[in-house]
mmCIF file of the N, C-alpha and C atoms, coordinates in Angstrom:
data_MODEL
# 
_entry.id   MODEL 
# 
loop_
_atom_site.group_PDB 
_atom_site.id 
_atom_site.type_symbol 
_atom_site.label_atom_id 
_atom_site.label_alt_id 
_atom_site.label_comp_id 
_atom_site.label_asym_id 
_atom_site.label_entity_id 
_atom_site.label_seq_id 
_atom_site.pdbx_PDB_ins_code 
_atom_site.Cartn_x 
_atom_site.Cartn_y 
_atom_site.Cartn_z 
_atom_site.occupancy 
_atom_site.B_iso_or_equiv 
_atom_site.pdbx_formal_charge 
_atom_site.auth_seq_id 
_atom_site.auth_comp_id 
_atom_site.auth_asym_id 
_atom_site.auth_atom_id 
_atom_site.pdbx_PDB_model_num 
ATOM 1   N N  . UNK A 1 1  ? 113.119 101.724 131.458 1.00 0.00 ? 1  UNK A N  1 
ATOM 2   C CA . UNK A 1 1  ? 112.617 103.074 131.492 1.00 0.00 ? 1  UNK A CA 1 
ATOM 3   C C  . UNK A 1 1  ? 112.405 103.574 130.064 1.00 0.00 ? 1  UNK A C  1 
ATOM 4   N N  . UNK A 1 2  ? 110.963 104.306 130.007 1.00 0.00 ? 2  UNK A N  1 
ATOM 5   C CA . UNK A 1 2  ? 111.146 104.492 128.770 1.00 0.00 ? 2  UNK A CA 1 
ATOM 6   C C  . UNK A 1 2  ? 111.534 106.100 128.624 1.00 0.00 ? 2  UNK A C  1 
ATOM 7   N N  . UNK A 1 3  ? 112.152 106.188 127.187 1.00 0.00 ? 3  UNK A N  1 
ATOM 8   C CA . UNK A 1 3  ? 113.124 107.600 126.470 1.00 0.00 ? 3  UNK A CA 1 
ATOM 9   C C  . UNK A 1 3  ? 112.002 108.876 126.126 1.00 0.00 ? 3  UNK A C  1 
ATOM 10  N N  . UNK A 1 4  ? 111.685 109.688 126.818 1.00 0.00 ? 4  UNK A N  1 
ATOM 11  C CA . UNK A 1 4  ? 110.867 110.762 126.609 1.00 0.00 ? 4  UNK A CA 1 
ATOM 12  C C  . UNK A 1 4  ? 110.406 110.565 125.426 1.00 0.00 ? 4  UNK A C  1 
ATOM 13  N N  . UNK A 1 5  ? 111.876 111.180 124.520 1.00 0.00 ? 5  UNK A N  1 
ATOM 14  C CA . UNK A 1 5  ? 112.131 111.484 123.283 1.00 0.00 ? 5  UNK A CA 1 
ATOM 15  C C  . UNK A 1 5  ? 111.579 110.437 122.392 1.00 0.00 ? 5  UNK A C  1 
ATOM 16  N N  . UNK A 1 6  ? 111.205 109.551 122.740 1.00 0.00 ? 6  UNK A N  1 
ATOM 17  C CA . UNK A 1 6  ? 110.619 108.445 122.067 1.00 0.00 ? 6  UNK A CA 1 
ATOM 18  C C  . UNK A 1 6  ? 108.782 108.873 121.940 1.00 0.00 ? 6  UNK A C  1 
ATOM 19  N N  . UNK A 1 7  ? 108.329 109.544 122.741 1.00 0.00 ? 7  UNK A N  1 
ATOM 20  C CA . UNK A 1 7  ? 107.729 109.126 122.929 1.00 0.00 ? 7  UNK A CA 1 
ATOM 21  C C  . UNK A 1 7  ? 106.397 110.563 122.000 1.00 0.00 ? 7  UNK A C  1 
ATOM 22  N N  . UNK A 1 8  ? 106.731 110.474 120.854 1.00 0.00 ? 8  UNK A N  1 
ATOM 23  C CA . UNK A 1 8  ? 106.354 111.134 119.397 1.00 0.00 ? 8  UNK A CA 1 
ATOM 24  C C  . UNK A 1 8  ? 104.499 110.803 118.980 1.00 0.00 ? 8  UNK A C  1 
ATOM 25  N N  . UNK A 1 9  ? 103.813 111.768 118.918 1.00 0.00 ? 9  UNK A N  1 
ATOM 26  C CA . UNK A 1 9  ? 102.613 111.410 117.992 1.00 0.00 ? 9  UNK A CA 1 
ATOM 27  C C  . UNK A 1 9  ? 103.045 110.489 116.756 1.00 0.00 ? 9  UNK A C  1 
ATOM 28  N N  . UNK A 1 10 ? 102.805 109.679 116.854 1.00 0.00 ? 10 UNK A N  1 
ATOM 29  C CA . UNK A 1 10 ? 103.331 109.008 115.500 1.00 0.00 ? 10 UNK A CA 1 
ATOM 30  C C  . UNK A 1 10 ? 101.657 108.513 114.261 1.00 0.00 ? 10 UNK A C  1 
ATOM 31  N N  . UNK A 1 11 ? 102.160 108.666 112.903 1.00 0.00 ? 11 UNK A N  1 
ATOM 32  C CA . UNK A 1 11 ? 101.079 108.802 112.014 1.00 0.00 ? 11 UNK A CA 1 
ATOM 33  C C  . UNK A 1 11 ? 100.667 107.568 111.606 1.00 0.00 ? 11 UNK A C  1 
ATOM 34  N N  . UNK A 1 12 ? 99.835  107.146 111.813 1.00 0.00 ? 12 UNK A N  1 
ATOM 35  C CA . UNK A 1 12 ? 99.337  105.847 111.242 1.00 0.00 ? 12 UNK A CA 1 
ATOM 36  C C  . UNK A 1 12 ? 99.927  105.726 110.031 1.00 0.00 ? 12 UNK A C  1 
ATOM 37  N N  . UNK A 1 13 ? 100.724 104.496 109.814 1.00 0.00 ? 13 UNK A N  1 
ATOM 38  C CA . UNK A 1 13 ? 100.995 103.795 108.207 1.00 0.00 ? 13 UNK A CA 1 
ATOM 39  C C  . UNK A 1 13 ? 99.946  104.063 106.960 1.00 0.00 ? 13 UNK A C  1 
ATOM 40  N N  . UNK A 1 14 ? 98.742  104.208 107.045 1.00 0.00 ? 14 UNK A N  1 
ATOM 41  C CA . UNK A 1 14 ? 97.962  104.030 106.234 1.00 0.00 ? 14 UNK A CA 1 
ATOM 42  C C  . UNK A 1 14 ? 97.759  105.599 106.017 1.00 0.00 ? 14 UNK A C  1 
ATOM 43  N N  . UNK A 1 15 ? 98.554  106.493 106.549 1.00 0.00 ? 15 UNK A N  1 
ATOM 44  C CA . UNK A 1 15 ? 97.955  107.961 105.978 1.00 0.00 ? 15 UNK A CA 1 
ATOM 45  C C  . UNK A 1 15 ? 99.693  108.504 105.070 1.00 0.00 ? 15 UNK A C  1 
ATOM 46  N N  . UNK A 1 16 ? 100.538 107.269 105.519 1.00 0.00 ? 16 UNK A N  1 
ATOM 47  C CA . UNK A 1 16 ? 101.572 108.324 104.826 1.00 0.00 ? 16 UNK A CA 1 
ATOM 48  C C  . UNK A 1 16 ? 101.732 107.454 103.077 1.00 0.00 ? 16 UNK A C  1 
ATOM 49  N N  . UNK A 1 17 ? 102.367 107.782 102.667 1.00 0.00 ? 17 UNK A N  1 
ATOM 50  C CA . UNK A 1 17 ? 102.794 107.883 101.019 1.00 0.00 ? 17 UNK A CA 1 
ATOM 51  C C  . UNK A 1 17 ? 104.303 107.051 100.904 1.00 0.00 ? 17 UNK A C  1 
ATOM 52  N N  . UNK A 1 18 ? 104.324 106.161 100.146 1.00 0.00 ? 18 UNK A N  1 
ATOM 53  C CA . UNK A 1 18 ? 105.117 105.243 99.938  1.00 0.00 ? 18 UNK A CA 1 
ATOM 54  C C  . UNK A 1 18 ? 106.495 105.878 100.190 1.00 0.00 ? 18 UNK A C  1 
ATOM 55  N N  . UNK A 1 19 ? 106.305 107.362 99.787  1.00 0.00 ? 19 UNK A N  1 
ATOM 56  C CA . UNK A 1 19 ? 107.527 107.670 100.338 1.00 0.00 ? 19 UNK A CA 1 
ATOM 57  C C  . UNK A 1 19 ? 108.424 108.064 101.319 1.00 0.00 ? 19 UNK A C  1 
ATOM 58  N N  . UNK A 1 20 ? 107.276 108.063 102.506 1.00 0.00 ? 20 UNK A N  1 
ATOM 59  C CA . UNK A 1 20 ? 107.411 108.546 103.711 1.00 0.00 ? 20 UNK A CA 1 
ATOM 60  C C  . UNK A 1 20 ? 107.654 107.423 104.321 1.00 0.00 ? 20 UNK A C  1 
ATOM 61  N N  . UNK A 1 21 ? 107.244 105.853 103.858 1.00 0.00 ? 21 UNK A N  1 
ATOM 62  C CA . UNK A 1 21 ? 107.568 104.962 105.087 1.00 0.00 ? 21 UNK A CA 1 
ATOM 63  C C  . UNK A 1 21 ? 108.014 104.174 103.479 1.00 0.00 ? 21 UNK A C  1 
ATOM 64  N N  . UNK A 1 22 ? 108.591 102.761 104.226 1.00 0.00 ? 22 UNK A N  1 
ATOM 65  C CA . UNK A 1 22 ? 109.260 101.338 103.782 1.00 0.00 ? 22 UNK A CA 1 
ATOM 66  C C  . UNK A 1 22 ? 109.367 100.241 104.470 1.00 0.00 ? 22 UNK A C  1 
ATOM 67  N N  . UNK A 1 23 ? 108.362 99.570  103.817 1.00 0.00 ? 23 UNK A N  1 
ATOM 68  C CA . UNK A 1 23 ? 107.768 97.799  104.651 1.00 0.00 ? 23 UNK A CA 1 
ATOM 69  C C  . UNK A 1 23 ? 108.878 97.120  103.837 1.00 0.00 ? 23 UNK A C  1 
ATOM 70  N N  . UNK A 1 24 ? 109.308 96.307  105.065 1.00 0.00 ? 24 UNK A N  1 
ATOM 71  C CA . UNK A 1 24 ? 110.104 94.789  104.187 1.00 0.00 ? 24 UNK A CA 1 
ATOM 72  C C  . UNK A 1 24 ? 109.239 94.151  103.234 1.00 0.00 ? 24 UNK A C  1 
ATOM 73  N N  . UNK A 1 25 ? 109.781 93.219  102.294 1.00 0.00 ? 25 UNK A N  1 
ATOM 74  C CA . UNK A 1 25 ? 108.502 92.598  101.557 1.00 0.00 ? 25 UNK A CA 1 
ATOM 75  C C  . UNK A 1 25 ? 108.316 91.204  102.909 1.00 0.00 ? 25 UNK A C  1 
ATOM 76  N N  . UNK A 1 26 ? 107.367 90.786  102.277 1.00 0.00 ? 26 UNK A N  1 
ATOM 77  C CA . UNK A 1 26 ? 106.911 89.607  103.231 1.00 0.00 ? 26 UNK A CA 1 
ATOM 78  C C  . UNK A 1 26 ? 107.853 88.285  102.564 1.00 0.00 ? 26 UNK A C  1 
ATOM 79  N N  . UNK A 1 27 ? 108.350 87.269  103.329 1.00 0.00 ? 27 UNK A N  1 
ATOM 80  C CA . UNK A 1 27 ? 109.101 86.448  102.436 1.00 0.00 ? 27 UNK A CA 1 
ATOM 81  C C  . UNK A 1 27 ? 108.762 85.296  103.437 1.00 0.00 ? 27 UNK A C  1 
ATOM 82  N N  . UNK A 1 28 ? 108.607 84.154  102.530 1.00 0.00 ? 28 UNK A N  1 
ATOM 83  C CA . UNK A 1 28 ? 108.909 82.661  103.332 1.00 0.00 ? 28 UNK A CA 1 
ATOM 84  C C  . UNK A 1 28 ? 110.076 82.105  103.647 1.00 0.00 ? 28 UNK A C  1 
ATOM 85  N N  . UNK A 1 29 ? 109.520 81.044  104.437 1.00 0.00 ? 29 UNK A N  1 
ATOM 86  C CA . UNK A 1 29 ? 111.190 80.140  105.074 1.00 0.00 ? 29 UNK A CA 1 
ATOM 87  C C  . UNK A 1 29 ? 112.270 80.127  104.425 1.00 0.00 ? 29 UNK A C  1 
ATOM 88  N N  . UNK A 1 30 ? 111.876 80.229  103.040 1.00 0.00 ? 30 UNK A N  1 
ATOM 89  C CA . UNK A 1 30 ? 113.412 80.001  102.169 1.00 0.00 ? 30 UNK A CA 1 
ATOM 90  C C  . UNK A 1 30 ? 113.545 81.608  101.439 1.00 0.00 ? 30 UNK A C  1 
ATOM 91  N N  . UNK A 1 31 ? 113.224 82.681  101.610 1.00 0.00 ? 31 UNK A N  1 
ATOM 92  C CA . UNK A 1 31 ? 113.288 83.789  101.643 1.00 0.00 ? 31 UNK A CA 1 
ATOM 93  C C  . UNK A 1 31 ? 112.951 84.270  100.079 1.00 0.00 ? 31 UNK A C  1 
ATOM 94  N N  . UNK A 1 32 ? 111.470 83.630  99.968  1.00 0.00 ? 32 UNK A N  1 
ATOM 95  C CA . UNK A 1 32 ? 111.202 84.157  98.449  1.00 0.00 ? 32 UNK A CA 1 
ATOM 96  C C  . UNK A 1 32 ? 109.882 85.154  99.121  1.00 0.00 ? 32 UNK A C  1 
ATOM 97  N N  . UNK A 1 33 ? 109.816 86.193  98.166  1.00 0.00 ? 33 UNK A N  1 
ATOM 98  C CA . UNK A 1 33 ? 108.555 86.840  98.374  1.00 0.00 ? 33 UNK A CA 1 
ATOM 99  C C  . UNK A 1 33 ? 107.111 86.362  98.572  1.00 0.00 ? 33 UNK A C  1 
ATOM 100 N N  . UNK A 1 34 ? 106.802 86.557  99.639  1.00 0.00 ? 34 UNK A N  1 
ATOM 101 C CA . UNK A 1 34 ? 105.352 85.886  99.212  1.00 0.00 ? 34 UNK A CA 1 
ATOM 102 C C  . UNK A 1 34 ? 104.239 87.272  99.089  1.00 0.00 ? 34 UNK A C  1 
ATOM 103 N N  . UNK A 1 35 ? 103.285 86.879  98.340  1.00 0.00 ? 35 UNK A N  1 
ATOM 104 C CA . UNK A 1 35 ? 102.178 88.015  97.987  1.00 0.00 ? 35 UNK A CA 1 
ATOM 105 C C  . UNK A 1 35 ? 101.373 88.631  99.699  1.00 0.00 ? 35 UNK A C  1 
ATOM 106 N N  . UNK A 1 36 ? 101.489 89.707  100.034 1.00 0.00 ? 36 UNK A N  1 
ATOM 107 C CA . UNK A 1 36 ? 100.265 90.029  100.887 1.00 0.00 ? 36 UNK A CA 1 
ATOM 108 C C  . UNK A 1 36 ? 98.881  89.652  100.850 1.00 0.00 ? 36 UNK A C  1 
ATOM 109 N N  . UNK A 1 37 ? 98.412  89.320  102.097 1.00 0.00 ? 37 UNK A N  1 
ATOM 110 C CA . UNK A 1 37 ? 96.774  89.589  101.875 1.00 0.00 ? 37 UNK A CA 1 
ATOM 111 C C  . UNK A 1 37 ? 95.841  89.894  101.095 1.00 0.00 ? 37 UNK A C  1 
ATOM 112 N N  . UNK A 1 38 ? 96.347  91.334  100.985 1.00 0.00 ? 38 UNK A N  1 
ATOM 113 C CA . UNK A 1 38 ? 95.702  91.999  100.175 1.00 0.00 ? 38 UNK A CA 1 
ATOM 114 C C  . UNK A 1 38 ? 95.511  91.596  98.374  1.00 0.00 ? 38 UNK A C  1 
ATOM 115 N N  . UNK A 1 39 ? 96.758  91.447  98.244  1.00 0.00 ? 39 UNK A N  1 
ATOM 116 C CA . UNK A 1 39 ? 96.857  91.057  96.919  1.00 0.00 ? 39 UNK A CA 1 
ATOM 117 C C  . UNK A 1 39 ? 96.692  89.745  96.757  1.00 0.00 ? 39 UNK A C  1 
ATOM 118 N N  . UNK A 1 40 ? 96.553  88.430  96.997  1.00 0.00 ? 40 UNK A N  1 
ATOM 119 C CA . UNK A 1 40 ? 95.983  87.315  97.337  1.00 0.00 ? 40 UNK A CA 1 
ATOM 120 C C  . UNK A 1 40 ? 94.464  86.972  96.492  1.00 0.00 ? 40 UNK A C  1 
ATOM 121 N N  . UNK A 1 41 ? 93.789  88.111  96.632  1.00 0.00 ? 41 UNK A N  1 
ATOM 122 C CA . UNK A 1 41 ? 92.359  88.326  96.729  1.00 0.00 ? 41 UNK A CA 1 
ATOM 123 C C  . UNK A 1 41 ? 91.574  88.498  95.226  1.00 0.00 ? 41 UNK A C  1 
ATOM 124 N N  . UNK A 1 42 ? 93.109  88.510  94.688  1.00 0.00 ? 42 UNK A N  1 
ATOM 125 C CA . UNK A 1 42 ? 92.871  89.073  93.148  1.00 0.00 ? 42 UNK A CA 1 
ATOM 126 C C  . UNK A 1 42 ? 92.271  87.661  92.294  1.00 0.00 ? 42 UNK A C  1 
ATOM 127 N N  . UNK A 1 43 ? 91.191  87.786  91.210  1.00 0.00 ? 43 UNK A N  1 
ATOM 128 C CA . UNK A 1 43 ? 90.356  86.855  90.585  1.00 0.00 ? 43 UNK A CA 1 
ATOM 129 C C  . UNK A 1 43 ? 90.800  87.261  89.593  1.00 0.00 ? 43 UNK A C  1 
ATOM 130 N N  . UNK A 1 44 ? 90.846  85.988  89.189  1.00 0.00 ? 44 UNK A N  1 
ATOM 131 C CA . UNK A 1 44 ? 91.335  86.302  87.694  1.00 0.00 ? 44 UNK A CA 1 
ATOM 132 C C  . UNK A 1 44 ? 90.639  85.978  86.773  1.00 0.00 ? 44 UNK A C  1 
ATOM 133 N N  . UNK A 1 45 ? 90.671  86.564  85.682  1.00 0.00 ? 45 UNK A N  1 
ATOM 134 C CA . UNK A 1 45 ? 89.894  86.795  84.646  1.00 0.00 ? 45 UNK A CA 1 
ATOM 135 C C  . UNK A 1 45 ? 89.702  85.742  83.900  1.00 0.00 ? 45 UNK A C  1 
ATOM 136 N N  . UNK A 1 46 ? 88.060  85.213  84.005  1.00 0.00 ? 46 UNK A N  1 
ATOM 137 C CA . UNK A 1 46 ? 87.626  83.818  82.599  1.00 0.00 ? 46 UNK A CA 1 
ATOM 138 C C  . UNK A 1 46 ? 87.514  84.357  81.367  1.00 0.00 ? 46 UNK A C  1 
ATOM 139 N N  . UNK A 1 47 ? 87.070  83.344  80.607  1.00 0.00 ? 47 UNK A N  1 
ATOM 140 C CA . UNK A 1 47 ? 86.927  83.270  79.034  1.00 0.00 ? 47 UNK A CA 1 
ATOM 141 C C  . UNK A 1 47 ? 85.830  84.180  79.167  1.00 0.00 ? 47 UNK A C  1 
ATOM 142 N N  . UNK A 1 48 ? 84.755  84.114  80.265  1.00 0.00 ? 48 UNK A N  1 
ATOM 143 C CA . UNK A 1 48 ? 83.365  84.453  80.084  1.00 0.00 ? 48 UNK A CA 1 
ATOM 144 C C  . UNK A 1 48 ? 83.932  85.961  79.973  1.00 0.00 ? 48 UNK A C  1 
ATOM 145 N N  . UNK A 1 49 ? 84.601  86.694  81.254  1.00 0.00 ? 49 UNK A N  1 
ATOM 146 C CA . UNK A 1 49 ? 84.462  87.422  81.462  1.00 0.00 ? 49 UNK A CA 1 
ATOM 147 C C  . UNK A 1 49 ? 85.456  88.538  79.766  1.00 0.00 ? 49 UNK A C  1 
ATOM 148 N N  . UNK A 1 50 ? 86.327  87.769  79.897  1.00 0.00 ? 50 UNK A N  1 
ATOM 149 C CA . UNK A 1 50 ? 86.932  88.353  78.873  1.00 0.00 ? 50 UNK A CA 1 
ATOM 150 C C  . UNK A 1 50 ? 86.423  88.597  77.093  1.00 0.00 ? 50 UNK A C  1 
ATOM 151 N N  . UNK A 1 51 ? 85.407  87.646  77.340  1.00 0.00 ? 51 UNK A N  1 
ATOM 152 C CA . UNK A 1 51 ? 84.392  87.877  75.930  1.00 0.00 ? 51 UNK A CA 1 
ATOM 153 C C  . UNK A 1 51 ? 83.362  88.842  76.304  1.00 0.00 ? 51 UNK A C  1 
ATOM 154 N N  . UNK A 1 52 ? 82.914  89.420  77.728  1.00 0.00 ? 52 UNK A N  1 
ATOM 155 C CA . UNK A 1 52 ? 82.034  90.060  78.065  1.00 0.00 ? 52 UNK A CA 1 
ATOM 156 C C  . UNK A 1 52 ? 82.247  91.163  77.702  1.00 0.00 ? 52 UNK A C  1 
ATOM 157 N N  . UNK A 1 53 ? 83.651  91.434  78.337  1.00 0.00 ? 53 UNK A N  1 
ATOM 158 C CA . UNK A 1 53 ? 84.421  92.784  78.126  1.00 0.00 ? 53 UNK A CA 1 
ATOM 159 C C  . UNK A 1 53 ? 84.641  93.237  76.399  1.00 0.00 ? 53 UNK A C  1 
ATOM 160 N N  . UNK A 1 54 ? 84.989  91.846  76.067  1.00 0.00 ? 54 UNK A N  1 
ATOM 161 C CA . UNK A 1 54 ? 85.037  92.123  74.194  1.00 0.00 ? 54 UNK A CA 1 
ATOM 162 C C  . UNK A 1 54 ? 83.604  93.070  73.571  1.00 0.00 ? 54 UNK A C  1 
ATOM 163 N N  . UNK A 1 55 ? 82.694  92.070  74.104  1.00 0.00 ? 55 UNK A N  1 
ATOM 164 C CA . UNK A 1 55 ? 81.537  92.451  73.669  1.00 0.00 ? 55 UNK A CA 1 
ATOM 165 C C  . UNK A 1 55 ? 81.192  93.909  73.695  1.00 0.00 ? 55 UNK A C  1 
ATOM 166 N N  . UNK A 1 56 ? 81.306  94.182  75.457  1.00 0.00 ? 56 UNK A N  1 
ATOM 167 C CA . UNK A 1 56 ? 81.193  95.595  75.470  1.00 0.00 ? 56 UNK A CA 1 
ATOM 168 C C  . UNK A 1 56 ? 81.814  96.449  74.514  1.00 0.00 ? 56 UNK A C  1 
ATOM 169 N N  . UNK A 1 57 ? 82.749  96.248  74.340  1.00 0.00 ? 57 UNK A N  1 
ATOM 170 C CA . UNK A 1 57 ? 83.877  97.266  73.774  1.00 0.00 ? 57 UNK A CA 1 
ATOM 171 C C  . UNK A 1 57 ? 83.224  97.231  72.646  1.00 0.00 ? 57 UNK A C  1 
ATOM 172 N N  . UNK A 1 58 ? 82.992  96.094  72.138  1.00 0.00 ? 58 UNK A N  1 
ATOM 173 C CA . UNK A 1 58 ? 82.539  96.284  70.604  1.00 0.00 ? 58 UNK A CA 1 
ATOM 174 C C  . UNK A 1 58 ? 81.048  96.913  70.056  1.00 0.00 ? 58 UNK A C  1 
ATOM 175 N N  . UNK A 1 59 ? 80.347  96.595  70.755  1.00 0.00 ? 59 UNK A N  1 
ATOM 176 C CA . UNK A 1 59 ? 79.009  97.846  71.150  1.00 0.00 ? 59 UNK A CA 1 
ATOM 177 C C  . UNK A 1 59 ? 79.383  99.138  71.484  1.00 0.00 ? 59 UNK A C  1 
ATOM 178 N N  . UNK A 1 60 ? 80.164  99.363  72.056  1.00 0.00 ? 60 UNK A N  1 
ATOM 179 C CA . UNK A 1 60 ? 80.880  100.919 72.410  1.00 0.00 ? 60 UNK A CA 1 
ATOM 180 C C  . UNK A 1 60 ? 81.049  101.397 70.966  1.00 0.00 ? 60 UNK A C  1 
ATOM 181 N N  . UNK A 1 61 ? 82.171  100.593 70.259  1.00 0.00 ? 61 UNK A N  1 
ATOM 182 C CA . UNK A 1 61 ? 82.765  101.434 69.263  1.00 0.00 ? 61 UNK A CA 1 
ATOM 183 C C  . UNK A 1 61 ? 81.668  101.347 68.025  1.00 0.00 ? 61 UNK A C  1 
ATOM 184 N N  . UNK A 1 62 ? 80.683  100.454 67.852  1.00 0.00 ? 62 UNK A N  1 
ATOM 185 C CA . UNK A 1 62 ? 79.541  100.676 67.171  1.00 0.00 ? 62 UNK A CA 1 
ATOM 186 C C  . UNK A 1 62 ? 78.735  101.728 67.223  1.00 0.00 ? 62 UNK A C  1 
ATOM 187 N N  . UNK A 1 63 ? 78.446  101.769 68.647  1.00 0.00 ? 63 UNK A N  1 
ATOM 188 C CA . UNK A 1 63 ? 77.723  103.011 68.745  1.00 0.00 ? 63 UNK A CA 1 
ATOM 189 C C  . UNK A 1 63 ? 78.248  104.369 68.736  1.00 0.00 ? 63 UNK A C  1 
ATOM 190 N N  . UNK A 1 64 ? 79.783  104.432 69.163  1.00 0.00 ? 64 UNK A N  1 
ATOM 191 C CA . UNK A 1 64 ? 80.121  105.720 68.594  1.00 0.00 ? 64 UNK A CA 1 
ATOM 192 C C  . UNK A 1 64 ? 79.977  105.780 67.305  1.00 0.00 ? 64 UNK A C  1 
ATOM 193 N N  . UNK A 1 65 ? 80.539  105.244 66.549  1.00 0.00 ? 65 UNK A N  1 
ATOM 194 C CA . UNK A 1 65 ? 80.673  105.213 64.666  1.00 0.00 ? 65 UNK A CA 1 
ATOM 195 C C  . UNK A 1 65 ? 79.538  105.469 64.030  1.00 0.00 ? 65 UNK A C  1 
ATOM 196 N N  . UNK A 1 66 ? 78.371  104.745 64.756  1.00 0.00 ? 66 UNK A N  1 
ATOM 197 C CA . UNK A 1 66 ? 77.048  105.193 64.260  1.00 0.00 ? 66 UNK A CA 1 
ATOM 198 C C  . UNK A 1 66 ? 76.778  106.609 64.435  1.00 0.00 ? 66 UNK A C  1 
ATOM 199 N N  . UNK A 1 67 ? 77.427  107.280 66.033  1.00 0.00 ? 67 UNK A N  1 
ATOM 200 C CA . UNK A 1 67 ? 77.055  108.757 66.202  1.00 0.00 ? 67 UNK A CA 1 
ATOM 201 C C  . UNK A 1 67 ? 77.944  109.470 65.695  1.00 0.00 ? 67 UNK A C  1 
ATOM 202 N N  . UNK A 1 68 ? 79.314  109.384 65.379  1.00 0.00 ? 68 UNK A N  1 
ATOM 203 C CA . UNK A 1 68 ? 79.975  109.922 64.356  1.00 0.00 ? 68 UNK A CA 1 
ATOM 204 C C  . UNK A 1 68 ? 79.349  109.995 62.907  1.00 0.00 ? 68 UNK A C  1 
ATOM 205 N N  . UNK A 1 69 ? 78.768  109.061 62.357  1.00 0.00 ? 69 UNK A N  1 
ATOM 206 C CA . UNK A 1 69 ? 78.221  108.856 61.309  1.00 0.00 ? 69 UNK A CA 1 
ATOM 207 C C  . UNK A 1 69 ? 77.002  109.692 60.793  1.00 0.00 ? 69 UNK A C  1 
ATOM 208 N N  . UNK A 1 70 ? 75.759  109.597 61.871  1.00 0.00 ? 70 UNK A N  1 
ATOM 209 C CA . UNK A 1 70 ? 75.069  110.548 61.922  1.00 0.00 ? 70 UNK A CA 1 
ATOM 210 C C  . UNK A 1 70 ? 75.409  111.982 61.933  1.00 0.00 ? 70 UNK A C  1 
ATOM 211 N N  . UNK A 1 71 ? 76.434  112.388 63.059  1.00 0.00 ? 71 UNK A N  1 
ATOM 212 C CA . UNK A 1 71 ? 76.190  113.775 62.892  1.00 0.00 ? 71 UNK A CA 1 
ATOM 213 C C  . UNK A 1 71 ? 76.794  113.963 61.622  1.00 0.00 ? 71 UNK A C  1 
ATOM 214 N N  . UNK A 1 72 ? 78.001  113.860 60.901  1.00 0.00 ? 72 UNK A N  1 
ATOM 215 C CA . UNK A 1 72 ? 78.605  113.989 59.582  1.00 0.00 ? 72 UNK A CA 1 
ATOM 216 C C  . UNK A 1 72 ? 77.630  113.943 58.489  1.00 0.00 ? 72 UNK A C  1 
ATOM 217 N N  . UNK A 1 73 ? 76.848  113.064 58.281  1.00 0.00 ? 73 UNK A N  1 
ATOM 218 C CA . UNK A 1 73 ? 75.435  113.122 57.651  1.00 0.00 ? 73 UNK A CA 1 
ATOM 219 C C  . UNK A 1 73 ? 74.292  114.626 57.920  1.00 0.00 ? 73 UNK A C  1 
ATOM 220 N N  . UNK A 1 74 ? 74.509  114.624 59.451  1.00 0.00 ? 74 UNK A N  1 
ATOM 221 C CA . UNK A 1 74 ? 73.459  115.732 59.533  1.00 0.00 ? 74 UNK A CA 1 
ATOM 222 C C  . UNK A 1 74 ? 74.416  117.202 59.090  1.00 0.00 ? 74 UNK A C  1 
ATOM 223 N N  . UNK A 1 75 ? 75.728  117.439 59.364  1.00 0.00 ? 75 UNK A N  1 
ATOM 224 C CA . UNK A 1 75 ? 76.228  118.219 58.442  1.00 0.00 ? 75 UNK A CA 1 
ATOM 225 C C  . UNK A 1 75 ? 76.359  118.391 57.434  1.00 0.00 ? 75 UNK A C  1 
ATOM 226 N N  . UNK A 1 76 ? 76.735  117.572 56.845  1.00 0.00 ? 76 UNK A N  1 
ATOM 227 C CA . UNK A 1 76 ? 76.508  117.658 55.032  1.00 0.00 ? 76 UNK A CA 1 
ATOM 228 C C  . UNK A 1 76 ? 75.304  117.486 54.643  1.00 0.00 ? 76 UNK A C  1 
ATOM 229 N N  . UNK A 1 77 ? 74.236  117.274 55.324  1.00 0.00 ? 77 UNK A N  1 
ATOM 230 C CA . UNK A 1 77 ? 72.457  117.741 55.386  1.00 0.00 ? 77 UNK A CA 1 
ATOM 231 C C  . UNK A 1 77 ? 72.720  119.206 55.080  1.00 0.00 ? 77 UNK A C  1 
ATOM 232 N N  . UNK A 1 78 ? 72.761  119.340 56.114  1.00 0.00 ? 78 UNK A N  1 
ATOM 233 C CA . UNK A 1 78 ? 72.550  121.137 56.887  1.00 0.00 ? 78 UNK A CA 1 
ATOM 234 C C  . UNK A 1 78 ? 73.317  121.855 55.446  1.00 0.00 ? 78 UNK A C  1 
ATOM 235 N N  . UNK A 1 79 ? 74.540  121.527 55.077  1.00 0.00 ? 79 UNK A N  1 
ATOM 236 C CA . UNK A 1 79 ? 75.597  122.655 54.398  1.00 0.00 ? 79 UNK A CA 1 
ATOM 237 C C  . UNK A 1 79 ? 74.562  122.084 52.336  1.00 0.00 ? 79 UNK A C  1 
ATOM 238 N N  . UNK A 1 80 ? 74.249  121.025 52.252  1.00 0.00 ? 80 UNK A N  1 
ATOM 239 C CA . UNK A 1 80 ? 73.681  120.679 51.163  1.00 0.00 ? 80 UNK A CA 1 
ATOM 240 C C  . UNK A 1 80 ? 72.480  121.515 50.891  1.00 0.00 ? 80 UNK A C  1 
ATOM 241 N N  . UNK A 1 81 ? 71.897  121.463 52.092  1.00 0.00 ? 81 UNK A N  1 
ATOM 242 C CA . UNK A 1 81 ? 70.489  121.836 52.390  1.00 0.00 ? 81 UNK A CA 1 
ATOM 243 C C  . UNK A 1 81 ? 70.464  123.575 51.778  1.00 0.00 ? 81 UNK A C  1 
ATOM 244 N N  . UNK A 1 82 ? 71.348  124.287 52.449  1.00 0.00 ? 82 UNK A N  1 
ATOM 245 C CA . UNK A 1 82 ? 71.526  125.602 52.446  1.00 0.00 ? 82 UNK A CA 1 
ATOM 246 C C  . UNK A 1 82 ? 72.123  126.199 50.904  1.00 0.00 ? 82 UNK A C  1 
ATOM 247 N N  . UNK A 1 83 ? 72.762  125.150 50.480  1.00 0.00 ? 83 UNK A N  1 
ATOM 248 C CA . UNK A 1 83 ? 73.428  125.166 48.899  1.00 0.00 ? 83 UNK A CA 1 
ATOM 249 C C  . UNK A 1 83 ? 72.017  125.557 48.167  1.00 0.00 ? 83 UNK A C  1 
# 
């Protein structure tokens, strides 16, 4: 028989906040953690990709420095100019 009192709207796992619920970890036969699904899925990062990312970055900070550079130039334009 089932307990009335049991028998609760209950909230899907996926809407509450780590702190509202607590999953066992997942573990194998000999009781070591094993990774979820989810996290499984993760690619890890090549040479390619990690020189790609270099690259970017380093075009980034070029091109700010250049636009830092400019406007500082176009100010001491402007304040020279007016001298």
């Amino acid at each position: 028989m089932k307990d009335p009192r049991r028998n609760l709207d209950r909230i899907p796992k996926e809407n509450l906040t780590a702190y509202e619920r607590w999953e066992l970890p997942l573990l194998d036969a000999g009781g070591n953690e094993v990774a979820r699904e989810e996290e499984r899925n993760v690619k890890p990062l090549t040479a390619a990709d990690i020189a790609e990312i270099r690259q970017a970055a380093h075009a980034d900070g070029l091109e700010e420095g250049r636009k830092e550079g400019f406007d500082a130039g176009h100010q001491e334009g402007l304040k020279t100019g007016h001298e």
